[in-house]
C-alpha positions as CSV (number, residue, x, y, z in Angstrom):
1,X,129.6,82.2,70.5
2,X,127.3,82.1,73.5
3,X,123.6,83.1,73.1
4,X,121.7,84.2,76.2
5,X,117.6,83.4,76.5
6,X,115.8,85.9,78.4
7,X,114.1,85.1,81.8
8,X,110.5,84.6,82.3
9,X,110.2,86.9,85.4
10,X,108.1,90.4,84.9
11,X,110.5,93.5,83.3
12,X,112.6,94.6,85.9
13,X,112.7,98.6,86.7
14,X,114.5,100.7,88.5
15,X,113.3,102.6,91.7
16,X,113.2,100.9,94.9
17,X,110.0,102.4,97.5
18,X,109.6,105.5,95.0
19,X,108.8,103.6,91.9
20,X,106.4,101.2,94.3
21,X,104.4,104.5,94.7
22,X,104.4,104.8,90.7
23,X,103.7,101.5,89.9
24,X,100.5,102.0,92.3
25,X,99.6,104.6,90.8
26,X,100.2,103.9,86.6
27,X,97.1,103.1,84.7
28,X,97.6,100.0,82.2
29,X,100.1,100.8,79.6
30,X,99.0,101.2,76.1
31,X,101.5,99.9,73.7
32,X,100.9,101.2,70.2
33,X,102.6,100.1,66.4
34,X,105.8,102.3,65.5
35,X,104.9,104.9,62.7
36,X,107.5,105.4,60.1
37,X,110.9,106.7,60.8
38,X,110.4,110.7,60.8
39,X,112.1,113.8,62.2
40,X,109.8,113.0,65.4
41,X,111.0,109.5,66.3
42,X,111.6,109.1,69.6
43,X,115.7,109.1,71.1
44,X,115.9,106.0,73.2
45,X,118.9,107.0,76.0
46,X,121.0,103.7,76.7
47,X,122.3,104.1,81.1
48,X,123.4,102.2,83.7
49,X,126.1,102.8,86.9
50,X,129.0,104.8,85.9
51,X,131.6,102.1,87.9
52,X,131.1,98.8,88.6
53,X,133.8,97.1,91.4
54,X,134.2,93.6,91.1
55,X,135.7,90.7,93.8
56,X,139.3,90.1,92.8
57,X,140.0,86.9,91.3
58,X,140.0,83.9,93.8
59,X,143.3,82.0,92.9
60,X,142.7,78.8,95.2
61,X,139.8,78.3,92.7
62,X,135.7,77.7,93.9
63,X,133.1,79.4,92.3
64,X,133.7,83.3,91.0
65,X,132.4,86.0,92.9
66,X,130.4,88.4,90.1
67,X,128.9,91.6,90.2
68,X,125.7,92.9,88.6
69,X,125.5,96.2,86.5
70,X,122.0,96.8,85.0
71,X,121.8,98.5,81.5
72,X,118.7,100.6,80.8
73,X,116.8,102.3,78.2
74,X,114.7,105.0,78.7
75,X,112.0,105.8,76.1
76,X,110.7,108.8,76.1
77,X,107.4,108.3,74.6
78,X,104.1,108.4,76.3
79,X,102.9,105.0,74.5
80,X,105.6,101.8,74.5
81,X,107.7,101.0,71.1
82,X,107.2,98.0,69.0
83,X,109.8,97.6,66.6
84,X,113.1,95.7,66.5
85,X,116.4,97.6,68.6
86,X,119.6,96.1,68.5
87,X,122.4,96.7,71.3
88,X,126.1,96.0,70.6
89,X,128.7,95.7,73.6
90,X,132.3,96.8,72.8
91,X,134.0,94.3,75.7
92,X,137.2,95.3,74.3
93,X,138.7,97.8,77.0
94,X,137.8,94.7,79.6
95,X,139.7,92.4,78.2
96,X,142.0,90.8,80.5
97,X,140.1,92.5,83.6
98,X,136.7,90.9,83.7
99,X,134.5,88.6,82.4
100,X,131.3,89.0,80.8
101,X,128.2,87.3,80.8
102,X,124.7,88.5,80.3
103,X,121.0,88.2,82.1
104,X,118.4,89.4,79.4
105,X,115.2,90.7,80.1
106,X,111.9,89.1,78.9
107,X,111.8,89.4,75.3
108,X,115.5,89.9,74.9
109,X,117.9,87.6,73.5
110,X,122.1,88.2,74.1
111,X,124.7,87.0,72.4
112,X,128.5,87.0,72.3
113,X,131.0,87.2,69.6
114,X,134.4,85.8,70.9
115,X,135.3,87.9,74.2
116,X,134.8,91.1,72.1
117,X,132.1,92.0,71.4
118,X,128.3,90.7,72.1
119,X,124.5,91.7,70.5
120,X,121.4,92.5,72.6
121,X,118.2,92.5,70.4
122,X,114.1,92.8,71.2
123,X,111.7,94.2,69.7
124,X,109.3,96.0,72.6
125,X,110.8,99.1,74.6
126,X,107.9,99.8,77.3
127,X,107.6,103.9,78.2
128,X,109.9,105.2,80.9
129,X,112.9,103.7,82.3
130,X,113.1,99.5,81.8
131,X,116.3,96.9,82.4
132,X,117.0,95.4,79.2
133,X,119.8,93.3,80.7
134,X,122.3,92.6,83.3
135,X,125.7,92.1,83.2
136,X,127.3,89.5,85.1
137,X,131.1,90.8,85.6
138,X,133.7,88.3,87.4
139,X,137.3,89.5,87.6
140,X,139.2,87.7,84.7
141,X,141.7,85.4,85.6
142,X,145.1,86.7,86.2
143,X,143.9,90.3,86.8
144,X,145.4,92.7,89.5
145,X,143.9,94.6,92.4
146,X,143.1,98.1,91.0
147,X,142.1,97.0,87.1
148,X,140.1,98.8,85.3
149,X,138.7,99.3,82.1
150,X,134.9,100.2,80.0
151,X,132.1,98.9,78.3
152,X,131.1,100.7,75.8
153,X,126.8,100.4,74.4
154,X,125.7,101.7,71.6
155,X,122.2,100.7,69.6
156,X,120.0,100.9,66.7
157,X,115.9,100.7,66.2
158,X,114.4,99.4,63.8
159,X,110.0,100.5,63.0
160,X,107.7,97.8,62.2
161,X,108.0,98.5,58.5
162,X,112.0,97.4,59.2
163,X,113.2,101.5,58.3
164,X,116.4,102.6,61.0
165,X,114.5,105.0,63.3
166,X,115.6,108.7,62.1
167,X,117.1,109.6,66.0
168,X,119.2,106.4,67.1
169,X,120.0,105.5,70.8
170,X,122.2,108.2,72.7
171,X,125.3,105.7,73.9
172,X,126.7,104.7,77.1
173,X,129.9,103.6,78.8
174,X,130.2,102.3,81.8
175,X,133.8,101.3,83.9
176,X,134.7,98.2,85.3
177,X,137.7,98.1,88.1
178,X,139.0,94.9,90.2
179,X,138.5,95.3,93.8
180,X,137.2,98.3,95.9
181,X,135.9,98.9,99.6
182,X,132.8,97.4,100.8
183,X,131.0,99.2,103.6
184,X,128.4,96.9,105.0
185,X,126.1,99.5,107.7
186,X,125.2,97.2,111.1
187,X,121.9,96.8,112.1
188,X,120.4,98.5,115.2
189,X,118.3,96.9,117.9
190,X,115.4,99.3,117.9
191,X,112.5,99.0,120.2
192,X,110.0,99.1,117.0
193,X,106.7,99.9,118.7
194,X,107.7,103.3,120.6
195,X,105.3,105.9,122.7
196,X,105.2,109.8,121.3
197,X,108.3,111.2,122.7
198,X,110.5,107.9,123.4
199,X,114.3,109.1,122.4
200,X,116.3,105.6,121.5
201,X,120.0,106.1,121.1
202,X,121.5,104.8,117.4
203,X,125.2,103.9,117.9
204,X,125.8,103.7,113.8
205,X,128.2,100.8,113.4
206,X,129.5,99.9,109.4
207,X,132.5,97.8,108.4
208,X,134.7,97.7,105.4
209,X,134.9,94.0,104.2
210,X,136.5,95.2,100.6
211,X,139.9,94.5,99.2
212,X,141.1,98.2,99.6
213,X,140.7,101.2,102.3
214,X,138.3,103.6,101.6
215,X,138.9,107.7,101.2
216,X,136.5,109.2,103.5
217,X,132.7,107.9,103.6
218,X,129.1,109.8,103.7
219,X,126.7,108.6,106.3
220,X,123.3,109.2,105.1
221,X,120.1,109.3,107.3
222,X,117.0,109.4,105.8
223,X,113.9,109.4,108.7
224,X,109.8,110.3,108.0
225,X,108.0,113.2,109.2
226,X,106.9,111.4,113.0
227,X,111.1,111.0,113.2
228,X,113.5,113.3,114.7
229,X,117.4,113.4,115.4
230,X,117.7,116.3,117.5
231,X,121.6,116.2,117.0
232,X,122.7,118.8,113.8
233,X,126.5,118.0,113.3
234,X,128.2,121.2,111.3
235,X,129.6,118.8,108.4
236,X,126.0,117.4,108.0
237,X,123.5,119.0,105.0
238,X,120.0,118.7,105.9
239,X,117.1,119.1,103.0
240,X,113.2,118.5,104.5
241,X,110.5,118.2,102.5
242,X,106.8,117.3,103.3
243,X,107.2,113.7,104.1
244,X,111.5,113.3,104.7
245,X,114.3,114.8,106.3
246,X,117.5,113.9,105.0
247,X,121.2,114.3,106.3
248,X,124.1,113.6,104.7
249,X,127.2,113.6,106.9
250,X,130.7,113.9,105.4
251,X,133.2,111.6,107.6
252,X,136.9,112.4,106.3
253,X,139.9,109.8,107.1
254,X,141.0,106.7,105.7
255,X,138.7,104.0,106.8
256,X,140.8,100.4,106.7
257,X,139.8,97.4,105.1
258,X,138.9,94.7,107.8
259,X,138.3,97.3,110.2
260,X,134.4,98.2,111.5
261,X,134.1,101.9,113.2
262,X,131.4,103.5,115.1
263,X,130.1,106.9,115.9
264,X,132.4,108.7,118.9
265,X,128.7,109.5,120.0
266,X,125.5,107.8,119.6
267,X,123.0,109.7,117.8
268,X,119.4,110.0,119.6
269,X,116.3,109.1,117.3
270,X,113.2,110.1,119.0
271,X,109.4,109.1,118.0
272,X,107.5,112.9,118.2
273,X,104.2,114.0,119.1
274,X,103.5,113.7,115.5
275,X,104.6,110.0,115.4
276,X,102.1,106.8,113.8
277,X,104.0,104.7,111.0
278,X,107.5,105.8,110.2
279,X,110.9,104.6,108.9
280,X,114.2,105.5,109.3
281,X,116.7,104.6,106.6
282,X,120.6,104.5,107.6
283,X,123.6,104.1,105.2
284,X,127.3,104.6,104.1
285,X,129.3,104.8,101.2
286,X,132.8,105.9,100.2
287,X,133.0,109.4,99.4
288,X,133.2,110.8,95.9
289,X,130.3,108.0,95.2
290,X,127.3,110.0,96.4
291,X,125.2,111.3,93.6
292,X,124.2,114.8,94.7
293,X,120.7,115.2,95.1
294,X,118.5,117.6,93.6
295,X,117.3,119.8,96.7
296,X,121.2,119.9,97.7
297,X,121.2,123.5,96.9
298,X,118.1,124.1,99.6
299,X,120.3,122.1,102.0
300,X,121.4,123.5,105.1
301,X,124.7,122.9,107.3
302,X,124.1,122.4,110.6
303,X,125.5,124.3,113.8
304,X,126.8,121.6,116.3
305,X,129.8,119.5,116.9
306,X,131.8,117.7,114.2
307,X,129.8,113.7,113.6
308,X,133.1,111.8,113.9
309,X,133.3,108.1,113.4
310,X,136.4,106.0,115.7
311,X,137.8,102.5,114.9
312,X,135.5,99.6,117.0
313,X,138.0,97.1,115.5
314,X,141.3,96.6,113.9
315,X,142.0,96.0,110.1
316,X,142.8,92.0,109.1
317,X,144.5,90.8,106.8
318,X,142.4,91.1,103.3
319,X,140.3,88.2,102.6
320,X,137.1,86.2,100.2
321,X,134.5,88.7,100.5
322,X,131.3,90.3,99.2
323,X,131.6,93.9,97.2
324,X,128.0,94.3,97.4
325,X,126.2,98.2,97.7
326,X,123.2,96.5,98.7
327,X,124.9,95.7,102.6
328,X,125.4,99.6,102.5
329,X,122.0,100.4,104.4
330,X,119.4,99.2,107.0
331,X,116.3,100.4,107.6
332,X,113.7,100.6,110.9
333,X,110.4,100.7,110.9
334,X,108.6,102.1,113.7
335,X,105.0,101.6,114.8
336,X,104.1,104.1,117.1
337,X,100.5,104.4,119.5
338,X,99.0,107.5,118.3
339,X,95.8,108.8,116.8
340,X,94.7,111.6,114.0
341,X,91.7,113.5,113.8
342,X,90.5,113.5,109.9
343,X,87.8,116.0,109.8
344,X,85.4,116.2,107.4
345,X,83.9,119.6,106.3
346,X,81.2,120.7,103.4
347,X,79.7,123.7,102.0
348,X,76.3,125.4,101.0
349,X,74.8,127.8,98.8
350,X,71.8,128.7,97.0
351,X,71.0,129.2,93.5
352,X,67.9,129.2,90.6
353,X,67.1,126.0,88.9
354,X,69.9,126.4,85.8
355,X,72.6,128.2,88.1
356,X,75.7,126.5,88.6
357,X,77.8,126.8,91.4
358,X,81.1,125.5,93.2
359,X,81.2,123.1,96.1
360,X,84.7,123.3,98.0
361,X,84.4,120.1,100.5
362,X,87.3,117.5,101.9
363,X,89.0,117.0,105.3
364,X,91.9,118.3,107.9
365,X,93.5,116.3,109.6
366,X,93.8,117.7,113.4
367,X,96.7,116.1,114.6
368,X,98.2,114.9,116.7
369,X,99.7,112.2,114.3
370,X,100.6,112.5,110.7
371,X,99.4,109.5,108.7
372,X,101.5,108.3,105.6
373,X,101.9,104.8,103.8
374,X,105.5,105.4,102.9
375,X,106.1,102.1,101.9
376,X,103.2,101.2,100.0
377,X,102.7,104.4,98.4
378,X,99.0,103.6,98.9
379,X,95.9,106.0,99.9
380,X,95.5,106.5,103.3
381,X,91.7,107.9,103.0
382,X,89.2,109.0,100.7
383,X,87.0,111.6,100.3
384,X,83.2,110.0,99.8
385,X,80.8,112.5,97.8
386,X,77.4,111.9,97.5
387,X,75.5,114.7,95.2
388,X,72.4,116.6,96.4
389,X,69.0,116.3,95.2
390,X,68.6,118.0,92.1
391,X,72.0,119.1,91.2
392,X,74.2,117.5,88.6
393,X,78.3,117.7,88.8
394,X,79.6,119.5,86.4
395,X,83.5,119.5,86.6
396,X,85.3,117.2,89.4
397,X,88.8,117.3,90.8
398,X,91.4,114.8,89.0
399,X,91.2,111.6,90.2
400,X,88.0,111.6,91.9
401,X,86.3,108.7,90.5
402,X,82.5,108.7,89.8
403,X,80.0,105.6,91.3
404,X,76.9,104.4,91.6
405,X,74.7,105.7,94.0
406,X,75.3,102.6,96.4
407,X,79.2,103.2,95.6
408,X,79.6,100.4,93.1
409,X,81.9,100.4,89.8
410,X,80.6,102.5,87.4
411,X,81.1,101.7,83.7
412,X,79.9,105.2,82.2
413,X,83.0,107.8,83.3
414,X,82.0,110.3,80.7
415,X,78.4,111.5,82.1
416,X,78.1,113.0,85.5
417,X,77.9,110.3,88.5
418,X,75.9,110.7,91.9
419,X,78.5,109.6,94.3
420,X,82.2,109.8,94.1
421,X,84.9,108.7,95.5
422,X,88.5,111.0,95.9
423,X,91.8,109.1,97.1
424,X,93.7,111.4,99.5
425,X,97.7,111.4,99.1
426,X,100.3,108.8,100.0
427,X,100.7,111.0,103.4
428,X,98.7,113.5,105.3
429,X,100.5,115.7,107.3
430,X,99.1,116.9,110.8
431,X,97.6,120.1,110.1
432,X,97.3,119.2,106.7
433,X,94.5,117.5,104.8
434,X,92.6,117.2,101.3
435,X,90.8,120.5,99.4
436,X,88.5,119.5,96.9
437,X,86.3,121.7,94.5
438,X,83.1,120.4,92.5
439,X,81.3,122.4,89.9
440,X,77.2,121.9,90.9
441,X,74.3,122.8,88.0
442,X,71.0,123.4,90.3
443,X,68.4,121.7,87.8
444,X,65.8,121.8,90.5
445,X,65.6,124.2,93.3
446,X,65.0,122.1,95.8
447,X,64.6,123.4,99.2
448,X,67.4,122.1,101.9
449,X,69.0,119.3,98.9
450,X,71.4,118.0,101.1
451,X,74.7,115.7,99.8
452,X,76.4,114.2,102.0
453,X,80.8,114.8,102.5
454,X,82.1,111.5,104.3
455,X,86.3,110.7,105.4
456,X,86.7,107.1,105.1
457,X,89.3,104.4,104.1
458,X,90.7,104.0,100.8
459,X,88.8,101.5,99.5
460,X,85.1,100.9,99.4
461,X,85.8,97.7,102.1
462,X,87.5,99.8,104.1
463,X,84.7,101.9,105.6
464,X,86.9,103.1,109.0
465,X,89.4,104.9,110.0
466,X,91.6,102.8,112.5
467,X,93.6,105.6,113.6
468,X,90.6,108.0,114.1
469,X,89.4,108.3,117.0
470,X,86.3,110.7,116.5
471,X,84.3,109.3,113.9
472,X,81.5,111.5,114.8
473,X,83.0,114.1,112.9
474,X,84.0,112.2,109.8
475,X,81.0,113.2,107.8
476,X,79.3,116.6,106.7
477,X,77.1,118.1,104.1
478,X,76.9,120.2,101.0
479,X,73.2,121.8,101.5
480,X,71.9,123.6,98.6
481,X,69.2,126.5,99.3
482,X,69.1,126.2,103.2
483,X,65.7,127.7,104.4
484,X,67.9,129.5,107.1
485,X,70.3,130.8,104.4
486,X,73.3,131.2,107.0
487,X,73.8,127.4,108.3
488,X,73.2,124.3,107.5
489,X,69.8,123.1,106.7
490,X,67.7,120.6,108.8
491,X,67.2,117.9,106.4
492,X,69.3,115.0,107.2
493,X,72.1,113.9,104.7
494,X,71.8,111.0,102.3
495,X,71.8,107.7,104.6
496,X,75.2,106.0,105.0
497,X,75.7,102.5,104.5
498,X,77.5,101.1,107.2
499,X,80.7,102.1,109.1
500,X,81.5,104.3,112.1
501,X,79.7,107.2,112.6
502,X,76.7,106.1,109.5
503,X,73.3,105.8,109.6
504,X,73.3,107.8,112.8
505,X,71.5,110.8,111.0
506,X,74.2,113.1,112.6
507,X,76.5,114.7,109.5
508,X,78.3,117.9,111.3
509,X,79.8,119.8,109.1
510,X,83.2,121.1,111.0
511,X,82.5,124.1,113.0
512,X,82.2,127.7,111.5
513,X,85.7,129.5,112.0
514,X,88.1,126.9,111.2
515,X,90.8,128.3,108.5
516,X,90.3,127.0,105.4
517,X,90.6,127.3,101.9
518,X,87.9,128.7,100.9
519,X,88.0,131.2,97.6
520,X,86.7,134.8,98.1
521,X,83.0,135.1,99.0
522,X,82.9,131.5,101.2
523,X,84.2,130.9,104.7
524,X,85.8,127.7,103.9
525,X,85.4,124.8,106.1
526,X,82.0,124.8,107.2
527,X,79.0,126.8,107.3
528,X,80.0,128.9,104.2
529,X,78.2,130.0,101.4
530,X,79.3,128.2,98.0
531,X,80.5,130.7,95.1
532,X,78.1,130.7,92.4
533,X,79.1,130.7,88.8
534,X,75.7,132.1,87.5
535,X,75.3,135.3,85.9
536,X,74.1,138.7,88.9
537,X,70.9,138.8,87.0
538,X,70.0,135.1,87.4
539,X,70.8,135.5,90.9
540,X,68.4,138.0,91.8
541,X,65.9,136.3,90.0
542,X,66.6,133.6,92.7
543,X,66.4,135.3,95.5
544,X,63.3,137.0,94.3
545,X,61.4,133.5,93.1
546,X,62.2,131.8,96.1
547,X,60.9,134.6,98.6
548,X,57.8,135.1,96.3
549,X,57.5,131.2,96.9
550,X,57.5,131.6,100.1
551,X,55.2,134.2,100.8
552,X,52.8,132.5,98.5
553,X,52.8,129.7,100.8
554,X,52.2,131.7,103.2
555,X,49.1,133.1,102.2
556,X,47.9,130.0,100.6
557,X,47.8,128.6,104.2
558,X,45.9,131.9,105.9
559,X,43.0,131.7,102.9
560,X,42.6,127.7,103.8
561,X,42.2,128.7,107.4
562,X,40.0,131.7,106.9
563,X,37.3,129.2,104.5
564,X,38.4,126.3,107.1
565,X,36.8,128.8,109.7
């Protein structure tokens, strides 16, 4: 019997750059007690990879070569799990093809009964999809090329009052099998800091280092928005979305073990117009492998010449070496010399003292480069709202996050905040840009209230832009009861507190014309009227108080002059 202590290392997840973004994202996790078992429990789903392929077993001795298969559980809930779980491994159809050991997660403890069987328990399933523990598989001694066999998992949970859950964990086999291909993808000397419109050839070079030939392979090519491969190969599917294009290339023949192909033509990857921070990702695997993707039914085939790949090298003789998916695929990252525009644009309205009406405010971004933090899944700008004089937010967009009036933390998120502070996306597209909507209750109609609308960094240390080039027009305003009534009203905005294009007194809002998207009864971007929310009759009653104010004025001033005179 052989008991397994868990590591010390942070709960490992699945995910790779997409579950960086989440991670980034994810507010702290609230972990609550287990209620009793009831028709509602939650059904924990036990996964993993479907085949595992493991080194053959090295005769002249040294140390075993093993492969690692991660076993998950995915919880459902919203809130983590407290209670105990136990999972029991059936190494029964293994035997005599691999050898199992095991790498528990923190808070897990493993333990094996004789080479048969083996017990998993914890008490703490986090929300989502978690590693509970690897498996450590090494080709048993005596086993043949071409073995194979399963692992079956099945489990139990236990509530904190020690009653079996009511729904139990859905179970999961997974198959083990002695030697397989291992494509290892080459990788290309790219110039990494490229000028819009630089093409770069990519002569895709992999190998197969396995203990067997491989049945056709799928080269997949995965490059960001400033990316393009002008080439489209007839057995290549292409799905875009707003950040990736994605080709997967079906390469039929028998590729040899030992023996390292190329492409009978080099692709051409060229940095566009478009082009800042990019990556292009480049791999290969053996076909019949590839999980099909989601959005393959929005693929499309393209219309050229067959992608073929030719032998570079001839097959050896098998040998020692590493069956590891991770040597499948490189990636480049480019950096490229190129600017974007983020405009900033605001709104205006009128309204009596009670009315309450919507502010639509953000920024476009004008090109010519697309901005996107594709690997850290971070921010690339926020919007920075300051509230006019007398007004008092009523609803704000999700994820806008209220401040101080200097921009500090703010304790108090439940009452209405003068400043705030909205995080654009992980990517802005050129031509694209960030919409935003406040509701506004006038509780003093002040003439010419201005607020101020301000593009900046992400975070409140990151006043700039580094890509932007015009910070002039970073910042506008959300003016409530202009004295003009059709444009923006004279009274400067709210002063800025440092950065490029503050404290200058000039706040442009973006010029009148530019599409937008603006709701019925607004122009959009700039210059617009805002769409009020109060009732007809409390509108005319504004119109009518404030031009009775300001005749009153009016001939206040004449009766001082006439007793003046």
């Amino acid at each position: 019997m052989t008991r397994f202590s868990p590591r010390t290392a942070p709960l490992r997840r699945a995910g790779g750059l997409a579950a960086t973004a989440l991670l980034l994202a994810a507010g702290p996790l609230t972990v609550a007690a287990a209620a009793p078992a009831r028709a509602a429990d939650p059904v924990f789903t036990l996964g993993g990879p479907a085949e595992t392929a493991l080194h053959p077993y090295a005769e002249g001795g040294g140390a075993p070569k093993r492969s690692t298969a991660g076993i998950t559980v995915t919880n459902p809930a919203d809130e983590g799990y407290e209670g105990e779980f136990t999972l029991t491994f059936d190494l029964t159809g293994v035997a005599g093809v691999a050898d199992v050991a095991f790498d528990p997660g923190p808070g897990v403890e493993c333990e094996t009964k004789g080479t048969r069987s083996a017990v998993c328990t914890g008490d703490t399933l986090a929300p989502g999809l978690s590693t509970v523990t690897g498996l450590l598989l090494g080709a048993a001694k005596g086993s043949e090329q071409g073995a194979a066999g399963t692992i079956r998992v099945t489990g139990e949970a236990r509530s904190a009052t020690s009653t079996p859950l009511a729904a139990p964990f859905t179970p999961f086999t997974t198959r083990v099998t002695v030697g397989g291909p291992d494509l290892v993808m080459r990788k290309l000397p790219f110039d990494h800091e490229p000028t819009p419109g630089q093409k770069q050839q990519a002569p895709i070079t992999f190998a197969n280092r396995g203990s067997r030939d491989a049945d056709g392979v799928v080269l997949t090519l995965r490059y960001s928005r400033g990316l393009d491969i002008p080439q489209r190969y007839s057995n290549c599917a292409y799905t875009t979305d707003e950040t990736w294009t994605t080709a997967r290339c079906s390469v039929e023949g028998a590729f040899e073990a030992g023996a390292t192909y190329t492409l009978a033509a080099p692709l051409t990857l060229e940095a566009t117009t478009r082009a800042y921070r990019d990556l292009f990702v480049y791999g290969i695997q053996e076909a019949g492998t590839v999980p099909r993707a989601a959005s393959a039914a929005r693929s499309e085939r393209g219309s050229g010449t067959v992608l073929r790949a030719v032998p570079l090298t001839k097959a050896l003789a098998a040998r020692g070496v590493d069956l590891e998916p991770g040597d499948n695929e490189q990636e480049a990252e480019f950096r490229t010399a190129n600017t974007a525009d983020f405009m900033a644009y605001g709104d205006e309205a009128s309204g009596a003292a009670g009315a309450t009406v919507t502010a639509r405010l953000g920024f476009h971004n004008d090109g010519p480069a697309w901005i996107g933090r594709i690997r850290s899944g971070g921010s690339v700008a926020a919007v920075d709202f300051t509230v006019p004089q007398g007004a008092t937010v009523t609803s704000a967009p999700k994820g806008c996050r209220g401040v101080t009036a200097e921009g500090a933390y703010r304790e108090d998120r439940k009452t209405p905040a003068p400043r705030y502070l909205c995080p654009a996306p992980t990517a802005v597209r050129d031509g694209g840009g960030l919409d935003l909507s406040f509701g506004l209750r006038i509780d003093k109609a002040l003439i010419g209230a201005a607020g101020r609308v301000r593009v900046r960094g992400p975070g409140l240390q990151e006043a700039g832009l580094p890509f932007d080039p015009k910070p002039g027009n970073n910042t506008a305003r959300v003016v409530l009861n202009g004295q003009s009534g059709g444009g923006p009203s004279p009274s400067p905005a709210p002063p800025a507190e440092g950065g490029p294009g503050a404290g200058s007194g000039r706040t442009p809002s973006a010029a009148p014309g530019t599409s937008g998207t603006g709701a019925p009864g607004t122009t959009g971007r700039g210059g617009g009227s805002l769409a009020s929310t109060g009732s007809p009759a409390a509108m005319t009653a504004a119109v009518t108080a404030i031009a009775a104010l300001t005749t009153g004025l009016a001939l206040f001033a004449a009766a001082r002059r006439g007793r003046k005179a």
